[in-house]
PDB file with one MODEL, atoms N, CA, C and O in Angstrom:
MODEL        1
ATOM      1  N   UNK A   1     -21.223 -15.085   4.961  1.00  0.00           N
ATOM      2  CA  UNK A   1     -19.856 -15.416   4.658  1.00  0.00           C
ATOM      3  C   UNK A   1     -19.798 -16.888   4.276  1.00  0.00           C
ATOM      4  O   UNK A   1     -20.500 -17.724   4.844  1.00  0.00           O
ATOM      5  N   UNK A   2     -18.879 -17.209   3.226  1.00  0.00           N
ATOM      6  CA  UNK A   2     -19.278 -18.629   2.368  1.00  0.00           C
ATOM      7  C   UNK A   2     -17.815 -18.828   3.160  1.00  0.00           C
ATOM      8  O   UNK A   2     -17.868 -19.497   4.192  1.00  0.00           O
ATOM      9  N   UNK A   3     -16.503 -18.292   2.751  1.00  0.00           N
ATOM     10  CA  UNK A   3     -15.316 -18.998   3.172  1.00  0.00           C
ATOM     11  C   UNK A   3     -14.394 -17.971   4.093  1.00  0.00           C
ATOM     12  O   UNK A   3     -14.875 -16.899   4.461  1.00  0.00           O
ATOM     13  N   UNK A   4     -13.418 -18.251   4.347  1.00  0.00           N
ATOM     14  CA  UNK A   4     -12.369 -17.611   4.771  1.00  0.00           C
ATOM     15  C   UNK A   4     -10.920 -18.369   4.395  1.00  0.00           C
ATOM     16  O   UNK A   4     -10.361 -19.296   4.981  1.00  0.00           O
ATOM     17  N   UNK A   5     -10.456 -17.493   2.986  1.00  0.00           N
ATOM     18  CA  UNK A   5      -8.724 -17.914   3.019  1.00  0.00           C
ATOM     19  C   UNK A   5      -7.852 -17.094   3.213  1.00  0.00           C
ATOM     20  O   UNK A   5      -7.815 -16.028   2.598  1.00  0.00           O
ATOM     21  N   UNK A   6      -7.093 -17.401   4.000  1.00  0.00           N
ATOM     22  CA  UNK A   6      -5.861 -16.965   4.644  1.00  0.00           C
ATOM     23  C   UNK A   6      -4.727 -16.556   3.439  1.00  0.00           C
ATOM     24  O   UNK A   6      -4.163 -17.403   2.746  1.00  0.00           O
ATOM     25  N   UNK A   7      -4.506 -15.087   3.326  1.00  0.00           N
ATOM     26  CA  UNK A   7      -3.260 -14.368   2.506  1.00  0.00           C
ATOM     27  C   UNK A   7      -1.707 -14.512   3.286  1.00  0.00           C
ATOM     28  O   UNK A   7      -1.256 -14.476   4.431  1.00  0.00           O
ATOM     29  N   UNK A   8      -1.252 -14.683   1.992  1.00  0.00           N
ATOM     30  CA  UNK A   8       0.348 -14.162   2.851  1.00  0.00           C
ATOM     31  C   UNK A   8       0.490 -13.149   3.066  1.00  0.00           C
ATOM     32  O   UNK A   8       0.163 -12.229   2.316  1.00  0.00           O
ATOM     33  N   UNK A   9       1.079 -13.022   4.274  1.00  0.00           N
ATOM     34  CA  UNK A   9       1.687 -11.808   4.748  1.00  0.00           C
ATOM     35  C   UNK A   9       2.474 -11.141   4.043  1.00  0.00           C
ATOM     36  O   UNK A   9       3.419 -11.549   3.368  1.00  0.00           O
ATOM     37  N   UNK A  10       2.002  -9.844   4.224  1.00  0.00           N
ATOM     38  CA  UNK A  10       2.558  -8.697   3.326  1.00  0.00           C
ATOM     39  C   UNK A  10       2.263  -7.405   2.990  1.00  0.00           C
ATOM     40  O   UNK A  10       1.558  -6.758   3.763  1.00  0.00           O
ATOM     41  N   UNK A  11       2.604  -6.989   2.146  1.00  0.00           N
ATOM     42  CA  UNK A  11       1.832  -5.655   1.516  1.00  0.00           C
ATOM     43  C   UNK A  11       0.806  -5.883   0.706  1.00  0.00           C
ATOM     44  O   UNK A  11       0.742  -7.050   0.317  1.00  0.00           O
ATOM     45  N   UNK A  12      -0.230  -4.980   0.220  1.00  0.00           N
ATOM     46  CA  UNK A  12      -1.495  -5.622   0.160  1.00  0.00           C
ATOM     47  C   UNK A  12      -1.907  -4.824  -0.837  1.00  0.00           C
ATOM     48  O   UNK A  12      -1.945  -3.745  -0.246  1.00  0.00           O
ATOM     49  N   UNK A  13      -2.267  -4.590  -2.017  1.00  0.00           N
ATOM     50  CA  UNK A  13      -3.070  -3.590  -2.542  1.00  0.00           C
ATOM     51  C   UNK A  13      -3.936  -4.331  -3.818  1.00  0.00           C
ATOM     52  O   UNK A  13      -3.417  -5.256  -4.443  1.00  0.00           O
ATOM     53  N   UNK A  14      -5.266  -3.846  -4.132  1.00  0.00           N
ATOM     54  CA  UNK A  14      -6.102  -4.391  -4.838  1.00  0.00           C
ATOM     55  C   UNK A  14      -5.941  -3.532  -6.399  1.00  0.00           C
ATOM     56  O   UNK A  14      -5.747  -2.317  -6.420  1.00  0.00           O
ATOM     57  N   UNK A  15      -6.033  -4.206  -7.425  1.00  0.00           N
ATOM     58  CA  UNK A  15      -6.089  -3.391  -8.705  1.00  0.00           C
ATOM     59  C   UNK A  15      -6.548  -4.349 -10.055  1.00  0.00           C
ATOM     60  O   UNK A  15      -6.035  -5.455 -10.226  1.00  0.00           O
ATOM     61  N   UNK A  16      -7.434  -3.866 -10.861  1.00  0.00           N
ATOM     62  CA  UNK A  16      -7.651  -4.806 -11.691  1.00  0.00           C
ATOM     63  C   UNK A  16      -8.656  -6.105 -11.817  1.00  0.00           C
ATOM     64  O   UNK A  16      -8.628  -7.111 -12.527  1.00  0.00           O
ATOM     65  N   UNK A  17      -9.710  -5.538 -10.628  1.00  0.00           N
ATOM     66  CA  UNK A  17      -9.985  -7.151 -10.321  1.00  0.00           C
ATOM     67  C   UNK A  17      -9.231  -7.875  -9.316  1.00  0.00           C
ATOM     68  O   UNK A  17      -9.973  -8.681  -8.753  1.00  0.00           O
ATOM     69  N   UNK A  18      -8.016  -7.902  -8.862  1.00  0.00           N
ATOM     70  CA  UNK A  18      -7.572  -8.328  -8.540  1.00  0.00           C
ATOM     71  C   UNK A  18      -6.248  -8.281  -7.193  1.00  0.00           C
ATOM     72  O   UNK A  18      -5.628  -7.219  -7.253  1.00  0.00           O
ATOM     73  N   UNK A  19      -5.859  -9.026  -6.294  1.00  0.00           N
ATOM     74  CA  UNK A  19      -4.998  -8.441  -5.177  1.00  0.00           C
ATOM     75  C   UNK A  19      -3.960  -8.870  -5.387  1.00  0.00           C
ATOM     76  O   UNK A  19      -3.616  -9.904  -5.959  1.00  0.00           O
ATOM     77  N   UNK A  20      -3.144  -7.704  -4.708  1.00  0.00           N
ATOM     78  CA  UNK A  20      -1.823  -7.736  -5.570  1.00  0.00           C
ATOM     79  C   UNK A  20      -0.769  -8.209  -3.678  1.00  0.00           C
ATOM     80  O   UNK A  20      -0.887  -7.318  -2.837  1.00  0.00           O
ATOM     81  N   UNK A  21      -0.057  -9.251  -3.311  1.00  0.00           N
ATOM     82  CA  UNK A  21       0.602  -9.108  -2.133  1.00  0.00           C
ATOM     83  C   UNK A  21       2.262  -9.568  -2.514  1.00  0.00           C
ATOM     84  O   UNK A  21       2.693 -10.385  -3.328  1.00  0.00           O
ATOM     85  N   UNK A  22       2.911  -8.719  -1.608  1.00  0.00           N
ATOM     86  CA  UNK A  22       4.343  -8.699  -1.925  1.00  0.00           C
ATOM     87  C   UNK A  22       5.362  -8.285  -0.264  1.00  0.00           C
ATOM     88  O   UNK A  22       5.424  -7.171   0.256  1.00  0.00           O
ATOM     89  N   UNK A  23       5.980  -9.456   0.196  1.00  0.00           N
ATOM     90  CA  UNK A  23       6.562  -9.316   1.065  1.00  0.00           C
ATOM     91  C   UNK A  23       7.688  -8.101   1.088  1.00  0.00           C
ATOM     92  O   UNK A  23       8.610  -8.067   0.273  1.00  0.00           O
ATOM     93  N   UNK A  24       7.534  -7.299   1.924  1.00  0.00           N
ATOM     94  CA  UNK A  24       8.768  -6.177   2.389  1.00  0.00           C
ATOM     95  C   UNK A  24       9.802  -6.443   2.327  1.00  0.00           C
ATOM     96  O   UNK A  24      10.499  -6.831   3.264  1.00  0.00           O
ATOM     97  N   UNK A  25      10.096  -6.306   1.318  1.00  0.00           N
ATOM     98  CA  UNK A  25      11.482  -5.851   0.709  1.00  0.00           C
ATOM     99  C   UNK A  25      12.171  -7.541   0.338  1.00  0.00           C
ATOM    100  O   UNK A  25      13.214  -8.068   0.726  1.00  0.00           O
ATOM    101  N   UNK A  26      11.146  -8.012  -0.506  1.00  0.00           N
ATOM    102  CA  UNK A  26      11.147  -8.944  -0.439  1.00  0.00           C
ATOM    103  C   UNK A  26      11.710  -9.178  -2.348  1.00  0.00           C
ATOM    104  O   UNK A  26      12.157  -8.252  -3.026  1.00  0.00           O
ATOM    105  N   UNK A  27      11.524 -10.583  -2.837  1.00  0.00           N
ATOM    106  CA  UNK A  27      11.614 -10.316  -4.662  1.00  0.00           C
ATOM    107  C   UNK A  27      10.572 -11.063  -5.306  1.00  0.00           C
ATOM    108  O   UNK A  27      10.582 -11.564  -6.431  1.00  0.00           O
ATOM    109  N   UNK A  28       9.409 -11.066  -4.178  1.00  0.00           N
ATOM    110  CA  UNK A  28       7.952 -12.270  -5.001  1.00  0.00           C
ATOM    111  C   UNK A  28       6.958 -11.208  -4.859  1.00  0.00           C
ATOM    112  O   UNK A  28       6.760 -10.404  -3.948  1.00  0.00           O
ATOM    113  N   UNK A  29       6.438 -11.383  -5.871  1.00  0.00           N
ATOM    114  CA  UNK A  29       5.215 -10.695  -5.758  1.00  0.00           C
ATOM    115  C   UNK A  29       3.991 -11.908  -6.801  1.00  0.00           C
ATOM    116  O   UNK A  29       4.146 -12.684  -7.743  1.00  0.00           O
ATOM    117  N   UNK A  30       2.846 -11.468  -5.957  1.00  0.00           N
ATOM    118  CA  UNK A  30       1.845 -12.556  -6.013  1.00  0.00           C
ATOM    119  C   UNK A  30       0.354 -12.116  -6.443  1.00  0.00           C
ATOM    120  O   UNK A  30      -0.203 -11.235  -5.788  1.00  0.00           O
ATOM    121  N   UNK A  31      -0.184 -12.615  -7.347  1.00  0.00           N
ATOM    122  CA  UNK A  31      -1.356 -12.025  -8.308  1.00  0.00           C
ATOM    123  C   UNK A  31      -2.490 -12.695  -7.358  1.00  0.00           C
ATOM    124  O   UNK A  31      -2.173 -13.879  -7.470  1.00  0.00           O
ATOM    125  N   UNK A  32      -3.560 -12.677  -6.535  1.00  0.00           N
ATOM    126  CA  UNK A  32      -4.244 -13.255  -5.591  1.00  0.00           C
ATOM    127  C   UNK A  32      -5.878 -12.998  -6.748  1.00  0.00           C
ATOM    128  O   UNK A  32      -6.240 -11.891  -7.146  1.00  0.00           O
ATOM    129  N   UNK A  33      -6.785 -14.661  -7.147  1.00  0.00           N
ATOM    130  CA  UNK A  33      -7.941 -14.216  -7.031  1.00  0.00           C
ATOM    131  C   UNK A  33      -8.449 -14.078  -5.910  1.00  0.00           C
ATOM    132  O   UNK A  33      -8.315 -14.920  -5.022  1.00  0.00           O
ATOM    133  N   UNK A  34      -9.602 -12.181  -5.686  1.00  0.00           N
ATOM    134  CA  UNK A  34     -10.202 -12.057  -4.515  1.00  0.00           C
ATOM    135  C   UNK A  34     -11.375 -13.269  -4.027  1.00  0.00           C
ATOM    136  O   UNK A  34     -11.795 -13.399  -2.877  1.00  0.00           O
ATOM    137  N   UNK A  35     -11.880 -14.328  -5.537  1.00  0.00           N
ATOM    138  CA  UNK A  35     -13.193 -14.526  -5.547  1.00  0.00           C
ATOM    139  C   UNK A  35     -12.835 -16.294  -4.782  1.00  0.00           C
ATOM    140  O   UNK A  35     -13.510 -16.880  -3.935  1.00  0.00           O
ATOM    141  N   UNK A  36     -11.816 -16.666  -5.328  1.00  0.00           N
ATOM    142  CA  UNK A  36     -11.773 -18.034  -4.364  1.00  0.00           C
ATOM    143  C   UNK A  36     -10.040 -17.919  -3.748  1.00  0.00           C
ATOM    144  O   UNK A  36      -9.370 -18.948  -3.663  1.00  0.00           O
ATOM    145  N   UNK A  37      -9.568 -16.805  -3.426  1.00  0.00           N
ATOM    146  CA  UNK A  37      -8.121 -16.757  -2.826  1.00  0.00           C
ATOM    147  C   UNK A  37      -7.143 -17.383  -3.094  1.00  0.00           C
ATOM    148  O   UNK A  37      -6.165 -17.391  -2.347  1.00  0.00           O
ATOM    149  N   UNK A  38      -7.199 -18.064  -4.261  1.00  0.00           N
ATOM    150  CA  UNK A  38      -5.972 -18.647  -4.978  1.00  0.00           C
ATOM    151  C   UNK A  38      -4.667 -17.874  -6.067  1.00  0.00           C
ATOM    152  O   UNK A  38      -4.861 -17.341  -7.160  1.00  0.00           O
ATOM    153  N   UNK A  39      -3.447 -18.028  -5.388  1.00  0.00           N
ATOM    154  CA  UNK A  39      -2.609 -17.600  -5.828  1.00  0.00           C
ATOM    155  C   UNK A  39      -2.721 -17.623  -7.544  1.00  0.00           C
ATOM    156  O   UNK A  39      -2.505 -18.717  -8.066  1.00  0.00           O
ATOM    157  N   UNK A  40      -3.040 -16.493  -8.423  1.00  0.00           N
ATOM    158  CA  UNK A  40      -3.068 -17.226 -10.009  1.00  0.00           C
ATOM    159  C   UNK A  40      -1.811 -16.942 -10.565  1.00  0.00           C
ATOM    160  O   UNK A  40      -1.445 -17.864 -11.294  1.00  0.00           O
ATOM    161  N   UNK A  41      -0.939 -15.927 -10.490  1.00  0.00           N
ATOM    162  CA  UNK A  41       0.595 -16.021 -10.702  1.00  0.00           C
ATOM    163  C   UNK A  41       1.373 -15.152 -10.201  1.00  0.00           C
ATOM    164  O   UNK A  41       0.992 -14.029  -9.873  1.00  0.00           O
ATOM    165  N   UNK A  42       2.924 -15.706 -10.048  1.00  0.00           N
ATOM    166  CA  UNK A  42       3.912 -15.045  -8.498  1.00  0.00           C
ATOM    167  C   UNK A  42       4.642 -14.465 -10.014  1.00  0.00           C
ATOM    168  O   UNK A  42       4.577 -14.898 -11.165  1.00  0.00           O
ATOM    169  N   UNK A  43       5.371 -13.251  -9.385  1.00  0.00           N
ATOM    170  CA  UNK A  43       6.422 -12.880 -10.399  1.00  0.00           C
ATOM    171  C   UNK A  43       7.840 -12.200  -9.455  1.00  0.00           C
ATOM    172  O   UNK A  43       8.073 -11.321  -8.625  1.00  0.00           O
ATOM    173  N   UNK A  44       8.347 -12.974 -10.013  1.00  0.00           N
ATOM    174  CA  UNK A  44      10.067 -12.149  -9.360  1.00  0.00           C
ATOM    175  C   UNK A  44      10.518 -10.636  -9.542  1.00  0.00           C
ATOM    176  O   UNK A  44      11.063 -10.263 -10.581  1.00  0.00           O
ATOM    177  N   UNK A  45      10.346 -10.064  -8.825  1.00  0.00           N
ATOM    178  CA  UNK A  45      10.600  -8.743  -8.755  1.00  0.00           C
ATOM    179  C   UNK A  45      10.652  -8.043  -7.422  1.00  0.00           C
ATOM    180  O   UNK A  45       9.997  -8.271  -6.405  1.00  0.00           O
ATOM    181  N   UNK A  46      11.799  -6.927  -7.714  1.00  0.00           N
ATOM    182  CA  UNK A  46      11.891  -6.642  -6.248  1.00  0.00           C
ATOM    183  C   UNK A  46      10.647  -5.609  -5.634  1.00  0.00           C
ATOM    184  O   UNK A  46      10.049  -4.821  -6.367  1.00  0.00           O
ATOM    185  N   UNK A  47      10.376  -5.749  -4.223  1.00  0.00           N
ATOM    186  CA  UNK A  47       9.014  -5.136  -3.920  1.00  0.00           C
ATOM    187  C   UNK A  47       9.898  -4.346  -2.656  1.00  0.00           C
ATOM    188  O   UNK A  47      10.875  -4.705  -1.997  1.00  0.00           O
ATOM    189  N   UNK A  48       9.069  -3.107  -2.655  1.00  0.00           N
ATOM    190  CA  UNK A  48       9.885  -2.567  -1.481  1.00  0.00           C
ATOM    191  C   UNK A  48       8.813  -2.427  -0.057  1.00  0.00           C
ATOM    192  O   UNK A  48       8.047  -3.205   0.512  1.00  0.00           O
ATOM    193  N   UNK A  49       9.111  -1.402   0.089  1.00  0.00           N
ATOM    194  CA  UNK A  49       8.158  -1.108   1.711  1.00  0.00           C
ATOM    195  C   UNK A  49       6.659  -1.120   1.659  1.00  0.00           C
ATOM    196  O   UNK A  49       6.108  -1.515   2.686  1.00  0.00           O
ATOM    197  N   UNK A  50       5.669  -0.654   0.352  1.00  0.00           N
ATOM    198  CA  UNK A  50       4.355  -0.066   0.165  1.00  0.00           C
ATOM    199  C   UNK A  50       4.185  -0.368  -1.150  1.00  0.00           C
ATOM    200  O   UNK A  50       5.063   0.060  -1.899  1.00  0.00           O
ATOM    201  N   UNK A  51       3.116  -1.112  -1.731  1.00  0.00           N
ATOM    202  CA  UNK A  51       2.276  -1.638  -3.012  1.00  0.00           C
ATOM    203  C   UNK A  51       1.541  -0.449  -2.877  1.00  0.00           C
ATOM    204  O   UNK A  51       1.180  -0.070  -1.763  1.00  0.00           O
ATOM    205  N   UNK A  52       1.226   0.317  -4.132  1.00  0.00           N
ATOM    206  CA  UNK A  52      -0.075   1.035  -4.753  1.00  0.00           C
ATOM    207  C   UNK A  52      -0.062   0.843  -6.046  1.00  0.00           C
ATOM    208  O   UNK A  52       0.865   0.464  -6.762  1.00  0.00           O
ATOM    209  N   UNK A  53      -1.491   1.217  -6.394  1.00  0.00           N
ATOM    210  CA  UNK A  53      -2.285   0.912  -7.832  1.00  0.00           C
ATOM    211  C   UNK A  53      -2.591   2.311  -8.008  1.00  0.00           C
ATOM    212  O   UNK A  53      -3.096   3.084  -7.194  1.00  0.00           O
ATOM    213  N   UNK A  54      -2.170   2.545  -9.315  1.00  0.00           N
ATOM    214  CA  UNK A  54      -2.529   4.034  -9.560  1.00  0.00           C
ATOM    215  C   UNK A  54      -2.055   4.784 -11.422  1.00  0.00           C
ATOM    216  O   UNK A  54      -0.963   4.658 -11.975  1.00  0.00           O
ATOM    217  N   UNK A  55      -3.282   5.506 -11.968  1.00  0.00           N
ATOM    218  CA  UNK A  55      -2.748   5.205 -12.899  1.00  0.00           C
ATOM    219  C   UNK A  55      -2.786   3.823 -14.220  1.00  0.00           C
ATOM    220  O   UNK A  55      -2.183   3.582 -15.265  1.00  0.00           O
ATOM    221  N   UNK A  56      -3.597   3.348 -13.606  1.00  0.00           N
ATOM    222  CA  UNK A  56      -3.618   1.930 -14.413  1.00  0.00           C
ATOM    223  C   UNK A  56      -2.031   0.543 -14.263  1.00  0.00           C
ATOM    224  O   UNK A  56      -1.719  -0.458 -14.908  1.00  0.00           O
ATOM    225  N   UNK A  57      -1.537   1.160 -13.241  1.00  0.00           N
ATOM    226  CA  UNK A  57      -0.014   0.380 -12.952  1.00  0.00           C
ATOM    227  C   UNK A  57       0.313   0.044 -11.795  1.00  0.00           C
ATOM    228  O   UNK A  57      -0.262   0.773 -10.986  1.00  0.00           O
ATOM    229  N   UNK A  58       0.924  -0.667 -11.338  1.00  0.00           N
ATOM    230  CA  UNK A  58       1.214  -1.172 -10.079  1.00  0.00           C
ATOM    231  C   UNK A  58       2.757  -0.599  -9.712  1.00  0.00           C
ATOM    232  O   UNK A  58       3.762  -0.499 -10.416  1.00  0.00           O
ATOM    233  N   UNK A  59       2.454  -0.203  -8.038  1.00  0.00           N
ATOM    234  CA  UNK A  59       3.841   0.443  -7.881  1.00  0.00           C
ATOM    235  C   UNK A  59       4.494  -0.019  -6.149  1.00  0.00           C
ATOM    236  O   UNK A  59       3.938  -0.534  -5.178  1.00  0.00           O
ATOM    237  N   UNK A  60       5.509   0.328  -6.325  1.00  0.00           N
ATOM    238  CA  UNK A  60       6.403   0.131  -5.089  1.00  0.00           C
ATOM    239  C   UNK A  60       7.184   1.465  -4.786  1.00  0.00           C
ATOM    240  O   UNK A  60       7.739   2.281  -5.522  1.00  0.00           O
ATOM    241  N   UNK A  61       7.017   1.377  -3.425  1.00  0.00           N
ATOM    242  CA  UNK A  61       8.189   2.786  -2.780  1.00  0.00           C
ATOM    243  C   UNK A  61       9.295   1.717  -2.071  1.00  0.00           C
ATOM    244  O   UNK A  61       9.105   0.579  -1.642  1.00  0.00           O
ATOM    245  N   UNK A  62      10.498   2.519  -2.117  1.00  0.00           N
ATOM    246  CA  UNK A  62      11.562   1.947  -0.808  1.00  0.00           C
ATOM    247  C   UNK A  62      11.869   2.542  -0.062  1.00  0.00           C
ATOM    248  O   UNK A  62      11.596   3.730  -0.240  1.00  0.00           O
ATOM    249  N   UNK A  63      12.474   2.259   0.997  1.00  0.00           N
ATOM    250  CA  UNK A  63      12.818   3.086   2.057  1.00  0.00           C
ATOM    251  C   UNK A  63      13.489   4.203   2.016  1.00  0.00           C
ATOM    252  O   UNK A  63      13.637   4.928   3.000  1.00  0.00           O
ATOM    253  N   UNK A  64      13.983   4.454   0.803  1.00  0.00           N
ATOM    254  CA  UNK A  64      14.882   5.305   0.109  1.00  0.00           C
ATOM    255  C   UNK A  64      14.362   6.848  -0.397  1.00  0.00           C
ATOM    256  O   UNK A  64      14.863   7.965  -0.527  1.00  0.00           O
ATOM    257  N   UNK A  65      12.941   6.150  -0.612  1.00  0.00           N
ATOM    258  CA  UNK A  65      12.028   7.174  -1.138  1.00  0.00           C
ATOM    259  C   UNK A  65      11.711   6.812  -2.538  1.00  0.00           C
ATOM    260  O   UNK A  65      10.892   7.413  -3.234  1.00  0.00           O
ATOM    261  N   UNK A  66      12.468   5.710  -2.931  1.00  0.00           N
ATOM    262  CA  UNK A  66      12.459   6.023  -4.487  1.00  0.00           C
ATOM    263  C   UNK A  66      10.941   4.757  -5.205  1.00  0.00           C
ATOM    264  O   UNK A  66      10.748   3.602  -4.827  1.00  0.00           O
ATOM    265  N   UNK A  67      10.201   5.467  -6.181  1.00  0.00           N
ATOM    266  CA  UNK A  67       9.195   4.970  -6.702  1.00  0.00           C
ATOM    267  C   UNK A  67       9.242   4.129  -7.293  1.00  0.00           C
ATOM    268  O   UNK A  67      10.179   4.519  -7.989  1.00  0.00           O
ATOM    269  N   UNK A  68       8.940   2.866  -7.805  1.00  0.00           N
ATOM    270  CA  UNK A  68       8.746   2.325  -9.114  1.00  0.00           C
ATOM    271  C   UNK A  68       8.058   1.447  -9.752  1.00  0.00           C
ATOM    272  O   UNK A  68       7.767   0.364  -9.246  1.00  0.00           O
ATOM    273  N   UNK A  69       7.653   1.856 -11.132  1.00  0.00           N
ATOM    274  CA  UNK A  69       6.938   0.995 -11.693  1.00  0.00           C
ATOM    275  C   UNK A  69       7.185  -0.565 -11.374  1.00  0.00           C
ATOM    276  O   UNK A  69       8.346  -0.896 -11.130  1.00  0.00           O
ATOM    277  N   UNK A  70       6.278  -1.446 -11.360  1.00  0.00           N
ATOM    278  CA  UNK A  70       6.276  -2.960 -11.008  1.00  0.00           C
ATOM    279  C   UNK A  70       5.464  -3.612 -12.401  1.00  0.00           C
ATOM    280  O   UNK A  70       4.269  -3.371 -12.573  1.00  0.00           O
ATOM    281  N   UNK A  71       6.186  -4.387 -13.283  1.00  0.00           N
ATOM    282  CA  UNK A  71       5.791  -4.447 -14.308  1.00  0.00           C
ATOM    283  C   UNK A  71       5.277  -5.539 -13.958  1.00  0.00           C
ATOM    284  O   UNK A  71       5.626  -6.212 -12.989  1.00  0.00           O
ATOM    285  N   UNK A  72       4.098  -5.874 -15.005  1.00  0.00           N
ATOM    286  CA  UNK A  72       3.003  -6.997 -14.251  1.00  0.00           C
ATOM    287  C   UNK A  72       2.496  -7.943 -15.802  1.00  0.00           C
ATOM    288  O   UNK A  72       1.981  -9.060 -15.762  1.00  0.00           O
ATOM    289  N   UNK A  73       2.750  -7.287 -16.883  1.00  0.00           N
ATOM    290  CA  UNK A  73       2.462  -8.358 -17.876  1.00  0.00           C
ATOM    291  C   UNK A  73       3.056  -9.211 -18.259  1.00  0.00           C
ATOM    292  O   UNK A  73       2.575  -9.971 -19.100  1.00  0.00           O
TER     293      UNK A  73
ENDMDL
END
């Protein structure tokens, strides 16, 4: 083990190369490199209860039940 950096708390899911974290029910969501843990870009959008990658797209559920695409380009 070379380092250890500390993520924000949150929901967590990997896609792309890359980790995707977004506070519960929160409106930031945050592009994480895995290779030196630096934030590379936050985007405003609302995030709900659960991040998944699937499909080639990044997604959010809410408490509601309801799905949705999380647009990322």
């Amino acid at each position: 083990m070379q380092a250890i950096t500390a993520l924000p708390a949150g929901q967590l899911t990997a896609a792309g190369g890359s980790l995707w974290v977004g506070r519960v029910n929160g409106t930031l969501l945050e592009q994480v490199d895995p290779a030196s843990g630096t934030v590379v870009r936050r985007l405003q959008t609302r995030v709900g209860v659960a991040l998944a990658f699937a499909a080639g797209r990044l997604w959010t559920v809410f408490r509601d039940g309801r799905l949705q695409r999380l647009a990322t380009e």
